[in-house]
Structures are given as structure tokens and as C-alpha cells.
C-alpha positions in Angstrom: 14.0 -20.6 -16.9 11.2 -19.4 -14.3 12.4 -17.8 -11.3 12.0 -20.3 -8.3 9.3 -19.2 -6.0 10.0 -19.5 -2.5 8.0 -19.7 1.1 9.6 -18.5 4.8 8.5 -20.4 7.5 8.9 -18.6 10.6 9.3 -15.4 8.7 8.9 -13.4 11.4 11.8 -14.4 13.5 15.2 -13.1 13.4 16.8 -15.6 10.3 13.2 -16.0 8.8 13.4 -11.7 8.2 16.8 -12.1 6.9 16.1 -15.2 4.6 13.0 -13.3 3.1 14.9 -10.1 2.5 17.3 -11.8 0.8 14.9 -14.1 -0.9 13.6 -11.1 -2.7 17.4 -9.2 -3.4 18.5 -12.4 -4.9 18.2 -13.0 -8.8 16.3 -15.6 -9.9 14.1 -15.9 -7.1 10.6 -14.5 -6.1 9.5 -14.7 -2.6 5.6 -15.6 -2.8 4.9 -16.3 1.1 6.0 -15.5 4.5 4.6 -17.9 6.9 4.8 -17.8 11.0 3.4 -18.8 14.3 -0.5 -20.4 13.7 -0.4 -20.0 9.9 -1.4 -23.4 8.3 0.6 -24.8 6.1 -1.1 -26.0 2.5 -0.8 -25.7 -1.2 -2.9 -21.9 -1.0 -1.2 -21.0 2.1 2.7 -21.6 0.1 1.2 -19.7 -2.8 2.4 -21.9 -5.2 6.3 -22.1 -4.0 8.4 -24.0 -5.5 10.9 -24.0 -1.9 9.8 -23.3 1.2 12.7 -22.8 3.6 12.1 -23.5 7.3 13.1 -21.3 10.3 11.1 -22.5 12.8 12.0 -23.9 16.2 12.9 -27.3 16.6 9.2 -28.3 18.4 7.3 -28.2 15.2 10.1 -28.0 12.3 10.2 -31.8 11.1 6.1 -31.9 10.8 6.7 -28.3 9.0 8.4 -30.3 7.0 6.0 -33.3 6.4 3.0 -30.8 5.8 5.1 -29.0 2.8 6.4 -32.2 1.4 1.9 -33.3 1.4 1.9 -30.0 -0.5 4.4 -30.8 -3.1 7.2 -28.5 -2.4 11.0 -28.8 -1.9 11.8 -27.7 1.6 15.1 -26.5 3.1 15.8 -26.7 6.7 17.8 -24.4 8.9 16.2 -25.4 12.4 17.9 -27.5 14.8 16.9 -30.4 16.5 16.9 -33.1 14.2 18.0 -36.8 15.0 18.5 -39.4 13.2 14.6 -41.3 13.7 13.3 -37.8 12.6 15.4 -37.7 9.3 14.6 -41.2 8.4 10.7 -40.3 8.6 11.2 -37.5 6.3 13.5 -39.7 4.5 10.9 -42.5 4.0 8.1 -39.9 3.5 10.1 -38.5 0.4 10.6 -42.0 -0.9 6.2 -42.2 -0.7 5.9 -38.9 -2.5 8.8 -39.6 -5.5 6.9 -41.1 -8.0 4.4 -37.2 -8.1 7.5 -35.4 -8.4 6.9 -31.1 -8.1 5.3 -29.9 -11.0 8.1 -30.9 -14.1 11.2 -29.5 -11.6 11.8 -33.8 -10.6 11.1 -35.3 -7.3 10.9 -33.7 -3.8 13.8 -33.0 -1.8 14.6 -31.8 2.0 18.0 -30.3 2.4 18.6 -29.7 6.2 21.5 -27.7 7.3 23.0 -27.8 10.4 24.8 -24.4 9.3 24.3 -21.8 6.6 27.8 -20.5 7.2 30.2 -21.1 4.6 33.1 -20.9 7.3 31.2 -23.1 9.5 31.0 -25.7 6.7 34.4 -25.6 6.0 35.5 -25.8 9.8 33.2 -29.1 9.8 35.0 -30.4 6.6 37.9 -30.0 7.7 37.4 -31.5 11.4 36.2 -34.5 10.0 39.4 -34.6 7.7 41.8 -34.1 10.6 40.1 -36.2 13.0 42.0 -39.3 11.9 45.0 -38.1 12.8 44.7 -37.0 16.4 44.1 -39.2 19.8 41.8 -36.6 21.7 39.2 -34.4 20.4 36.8 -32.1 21.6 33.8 -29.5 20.8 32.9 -26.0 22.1 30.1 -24.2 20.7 29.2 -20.8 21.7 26.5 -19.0 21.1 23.9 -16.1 22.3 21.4 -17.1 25.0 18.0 -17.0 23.3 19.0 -20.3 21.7 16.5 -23.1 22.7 18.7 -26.0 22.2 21.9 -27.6 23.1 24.5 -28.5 22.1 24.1 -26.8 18.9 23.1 -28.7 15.2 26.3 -27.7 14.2 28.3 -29.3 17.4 26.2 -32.0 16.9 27.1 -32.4 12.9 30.8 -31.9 13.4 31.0 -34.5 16.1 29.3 -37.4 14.7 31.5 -36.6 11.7 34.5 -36.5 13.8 33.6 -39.8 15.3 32.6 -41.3 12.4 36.5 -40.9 10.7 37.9 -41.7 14.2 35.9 -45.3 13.8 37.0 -45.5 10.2 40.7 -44.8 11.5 40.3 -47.6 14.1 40.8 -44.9 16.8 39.5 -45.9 20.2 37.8 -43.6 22.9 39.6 -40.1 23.3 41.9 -40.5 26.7 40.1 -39.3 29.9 40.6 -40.7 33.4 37.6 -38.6 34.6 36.0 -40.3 37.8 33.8 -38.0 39.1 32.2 -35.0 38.1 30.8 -36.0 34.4 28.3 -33.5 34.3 31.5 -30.8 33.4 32.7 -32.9 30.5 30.3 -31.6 28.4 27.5 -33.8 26.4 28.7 -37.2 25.1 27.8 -37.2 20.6 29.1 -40.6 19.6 31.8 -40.5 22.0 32.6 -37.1 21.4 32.4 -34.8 23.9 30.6 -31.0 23.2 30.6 -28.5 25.1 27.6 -25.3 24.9 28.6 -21.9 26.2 25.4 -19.1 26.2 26.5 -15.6 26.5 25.1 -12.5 26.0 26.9 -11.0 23.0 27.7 -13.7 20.8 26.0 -14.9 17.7 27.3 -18.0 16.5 31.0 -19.8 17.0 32.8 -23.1 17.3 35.9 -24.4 18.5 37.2 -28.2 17.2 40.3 -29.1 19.3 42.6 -31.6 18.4 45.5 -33.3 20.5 48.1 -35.7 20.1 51.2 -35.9 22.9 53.2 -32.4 22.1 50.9 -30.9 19.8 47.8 -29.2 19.2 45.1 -28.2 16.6 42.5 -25.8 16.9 40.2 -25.0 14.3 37.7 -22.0 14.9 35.1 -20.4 13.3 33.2 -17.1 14.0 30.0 -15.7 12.7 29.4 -12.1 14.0 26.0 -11.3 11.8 23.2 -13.2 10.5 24.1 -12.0 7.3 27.1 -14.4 6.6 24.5 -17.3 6.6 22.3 -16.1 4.0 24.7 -16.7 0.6 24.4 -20.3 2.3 20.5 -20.2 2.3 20.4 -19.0 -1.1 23.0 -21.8 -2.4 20.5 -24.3 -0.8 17.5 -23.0 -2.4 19.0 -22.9 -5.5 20.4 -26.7 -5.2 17.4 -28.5 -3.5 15.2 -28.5 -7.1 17.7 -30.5 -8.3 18.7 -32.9 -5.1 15.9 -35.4 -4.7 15.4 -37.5 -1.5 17.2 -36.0 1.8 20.6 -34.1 2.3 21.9 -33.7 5.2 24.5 -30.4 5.0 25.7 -27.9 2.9 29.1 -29.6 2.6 27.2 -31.8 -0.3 25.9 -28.8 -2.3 29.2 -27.5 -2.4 31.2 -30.6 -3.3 33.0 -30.8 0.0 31.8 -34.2 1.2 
């Protein structure tokens, strides 16, 4: 089998230089573009990619998306910013496009990930698994300061999961008798309150606490390098060829939903 050629958006940037430099370390894959800031994006300018994975920033990433999609590549997403009217445009858009399919690989598909890191995904997993079983729970994500958006995709994922089993449970609001002062509790994701920390030094980290009367859970995870999220990026390339339509995290790729 062909390897599967690949396109960096925002190649430049800090994850867009790691994704293409381990685009072209990894087997099986040839990196044949490296798009940034005020390059156009078209069939010539993707050089015939087969993926084109998106590190962007969240102003321009969902019609980075729609403009690869017109030029008949799978795209995989690791900018923030997404909501739930932008991922059903690029939902219905794929649902257009399915019938031209991608050149004999099958039809078009958009993978966005709220996190590359493996531990990250398995912290969200397992939040979401937990989350039934606890009256209060909260979110802190921490990361370095150059970040544009908050709370983080990832806070943002892990919550609405969270409060999606909590509703599934038949678990009401999380206890608070706050009165005054709501602007320190932190941003409000389907009832689930997140809180963003920016500090010099970090990279990227989350804390999921859980609490019932006498006990605790805590579960944390830490990513001290850029590196640790690219064996996620590569997973994702590698799965999106065969996962027509729209996924929405890496937990489906690796059979953790």
C-alpha cells in the first residue's frame, strides 16, 4: 500500500514543526506540504496530500478545514475552538462531499482532537467513567501563557463528557451555595465548572476532581513536551483514511469510547 501523503497547516508554529518532523520520521508516511500564515489552501497548494493535519489557531481553523475538504482531502484537527454549530457545518459539509469520496481511499473524514496526548485521553475516559459516581465535580486546566483560548479544548471535552454521564446518572447540579462572587468559580461547560490557570513554565496539564461526603478523587495528567502528543497525531493520520464523516476525539480511534 502507498505511503499516505500528508499536508501541515500552520507548519511553522510550534506543534506544526513537531507534527512535520514527525510526519517525515514516521513509516508509512511522506510529508508533501507545509502550509502557514497567507498560504492558500487548494488541490496544488496540498500537493496532492492525502491528510492534511491542522495546527492553526482557532480564528481560521474550521474554514481551514472547509477549504481542504473542497480539495478532497481528509483533514485532522488539533486546534481549539470548536463548538458544537462549527462541528455540525463541517459535519453537514462532509455529508455534501461523500458521494466524490478521495481518490479510491473512501469518503472524506475530519478527525478533531481536543488532545493528542495519550494520557490526556485516558484522563478524559476515565472522568467520564467516574463521573456517575460522585456528587461534585470540577476542572482545572493549566497551561503556558501564549495560549489564545480558554478554557482549554481539552477542559472543554472532559466536561461536557462529565456532564453528559452525570445526566445519564440522573445526577442533579454539583452542590454550591455560592452567592456572590461567580466570576472565581471558574467558566460554567454544561454545568460543569472549569477553571484556566496560565503560567509561565507549564506546557499542558489537567486536574478532574471528584467528591462525594468523606472522599475524594483526583485524576491528573501532565504533559511536559510537545513530543508526547505526536504518537497521537500520527495514530490520527493513520485512522482518518478509514473514518468517514466527523470524529470528535482520539478516545474513538483507540476504542476507548
Amino acid at each position: 500500500m502507498s505511503d499516505i501523503k500528508v499536508a501541515v497547516l500552520g507548519a511553522a508554529g510550534r506543534m506544526g514543526t513537531q507534527a512535520c518532523a514527525a510526519v517525515e520520521a514516521a513509516d508509512g508516511l511522506e510529508l508533501v506540504a507545509r502550509l502557514d500564515h497567507g498560504d492558500t489552501i487548494s488541490r496544488d497548494t496540498l500537493a496532492g496530500a492525502d491528510v492534511a493535519v491542522d495546527f492553526t489557531v482557532p480564528g481560521v481553523t474550521e474554514a481551514n478545514v472547509h477549504a481542504v475538504l473542497d480539495a478532497g482531502a481528509h483533514v485532522v484537527v488539533g486546534t481549539t475552538g470548536w463548538d458544537d454549530d462549527s462541528r455540525a457545518r463541517v459535519a453537514a459539509h462532509l455529508a455534501e462531499l461523500s458521494p466524490r469520496g478521495t481518490g479510491g481511499r473512501g469518503a472524506l473524514g475530519v478527525l478533531i482532537a481536543p488532545n493528542f496526548g495519550l494520557s490526556a485521553v485516558l484522563a478524559m475516559t476515565f472522568a467520564a467513567k467516574a463521573a456517575r459516581y460522585f456528587e461534585s465535580a470540577e476542572v482545572i486546566e493549566l497551561h503556558h501563557p501564549n495560549k489564545v483560548d480558554a478554557p482549554s479544548g481539552t477542559a472543554r471535552h472532559t466536561a461536557a463528557a462529565i456532564a453528559t454521564a452525570r445526566a445519564e446518572a440522573g445526577l442533579g447540579p454539583s452542590p454550591d451555595a455560592t452567592e456572590t462572587g461567580w466570576e472565581a468559580r471558574g467558566a460554567d461547560v454544561d454545568g460543569v465548572r472549569v477553571h484556566a490557570v496560565r503560567l509561565r513554565g507549564l506546557v499542558a496539564h489537567e486536574e478532574i476532581l471528584f467528591g462525594n461526603e468523606g472522599e475524594q478523587l483526583i485524576i491528573r495528567q501532565d504533559s511536559f513536551d510537545r513530543a508526547s502528543f505526536m504518537p497521537g497525531v500520527l495514530l490520527a493520520i493513520r485512522s482518518v483514511v478509514s473514518r468517514p464523516g466527523l470524529t470528535v476525539g482520539l478516545e474513538h480511534v483507540l476504542d476507548l469510547s
